[in-house]
C-alpha positions as CSV (number, residue, x, y, z in Angstrom):
1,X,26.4,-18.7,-5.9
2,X,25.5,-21.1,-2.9
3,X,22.6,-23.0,-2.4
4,X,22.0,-23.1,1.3
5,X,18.9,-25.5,2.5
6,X,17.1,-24.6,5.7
7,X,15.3,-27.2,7.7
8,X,12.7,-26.9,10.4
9,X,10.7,-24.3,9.1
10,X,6.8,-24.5,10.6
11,X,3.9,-23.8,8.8
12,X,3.2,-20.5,10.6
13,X,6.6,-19.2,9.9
14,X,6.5,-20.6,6.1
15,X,3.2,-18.6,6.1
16,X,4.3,-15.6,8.1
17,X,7.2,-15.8,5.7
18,X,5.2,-15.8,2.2
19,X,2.5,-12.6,3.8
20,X,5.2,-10.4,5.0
21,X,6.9,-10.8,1.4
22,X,4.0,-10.3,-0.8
23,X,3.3,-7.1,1.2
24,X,6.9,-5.8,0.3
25,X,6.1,-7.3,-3.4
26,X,9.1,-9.6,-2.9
27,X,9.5,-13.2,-3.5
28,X,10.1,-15.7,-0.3
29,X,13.8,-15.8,-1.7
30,X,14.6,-12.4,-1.9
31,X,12.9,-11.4,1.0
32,X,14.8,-13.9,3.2
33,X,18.1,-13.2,1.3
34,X,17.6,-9.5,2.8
35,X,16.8,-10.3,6.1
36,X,19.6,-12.4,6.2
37,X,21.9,-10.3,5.0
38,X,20.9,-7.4,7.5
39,X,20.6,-9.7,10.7
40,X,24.7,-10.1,9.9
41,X,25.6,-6.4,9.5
42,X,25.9,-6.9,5.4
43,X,22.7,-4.8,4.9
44,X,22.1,-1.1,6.3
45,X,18.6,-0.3,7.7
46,X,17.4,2.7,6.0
47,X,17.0,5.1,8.5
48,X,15.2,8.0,7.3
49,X,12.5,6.2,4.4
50,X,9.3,6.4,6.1
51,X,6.4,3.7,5.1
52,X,2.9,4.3,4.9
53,X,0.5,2.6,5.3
54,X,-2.6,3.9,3.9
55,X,-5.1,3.9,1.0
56,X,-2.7,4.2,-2.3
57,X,-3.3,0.3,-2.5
58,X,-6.7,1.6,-4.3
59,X,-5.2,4.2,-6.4
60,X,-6.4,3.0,-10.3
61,X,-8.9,0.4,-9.2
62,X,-12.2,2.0,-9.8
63,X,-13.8,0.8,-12.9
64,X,-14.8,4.2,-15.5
65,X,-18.7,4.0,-14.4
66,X,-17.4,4.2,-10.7
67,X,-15.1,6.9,-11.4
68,X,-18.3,8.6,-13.3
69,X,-20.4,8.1,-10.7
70,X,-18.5,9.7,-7.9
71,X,-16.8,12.5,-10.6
72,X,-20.7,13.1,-10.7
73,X,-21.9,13.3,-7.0
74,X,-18.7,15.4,-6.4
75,X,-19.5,17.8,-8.8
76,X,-23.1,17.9,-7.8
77,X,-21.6,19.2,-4.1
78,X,-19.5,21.9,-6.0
79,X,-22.8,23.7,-7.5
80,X,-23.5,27.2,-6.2
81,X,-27.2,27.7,-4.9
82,X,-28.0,31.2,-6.2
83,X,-31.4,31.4,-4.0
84,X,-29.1,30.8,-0.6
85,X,-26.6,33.5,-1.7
86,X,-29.0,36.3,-2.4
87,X,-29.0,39.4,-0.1
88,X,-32.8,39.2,1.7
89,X,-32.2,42.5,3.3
90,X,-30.9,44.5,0.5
């Protein structure tokens, strides 16, 4: 394997670099590996993988007294109220 060293990388980029990676859950390395290899035809772009970008970042974070507390005010929601389902004209 070759060890390739590139010079005259910024700040900003070096940054830019490490926060797009960490999104992808990649090192620096691998990320730039990839990049590279794509920019030079060695790499297919996947065509038909669609990202989102949306709130499964949470999923599993909630501590068991938060789940408890929201399990609760859902379930409150979900309770019939006999008096407003009574027939007033029958």
């Amino acid at each position: 394997m070759k060890t390739i060293t590139v010079r005259g990388v910024d700040l900003d980029l070096a940054k830019k670099l490490k926060q797009v990676a960490s999104k992808e859950a990649k090192s620096v390395n691998q990320f730039v590996l990839e990049m590279l290899r794509q920019s030079v035809g060695m790499k297919k772009q996947k065509k038909f993988t669609r990202i989102y970008n949306d709130l499964d970042h949470l999923f599993g974070t909630w501590a068991d007294a938060e789940f408890k507390a929201m399990n609760d005010k859902i379930m409150d929601e979900k309770k019939i109220d006999e008096e407003l389902w009574k027939c007033k004209t029958c």
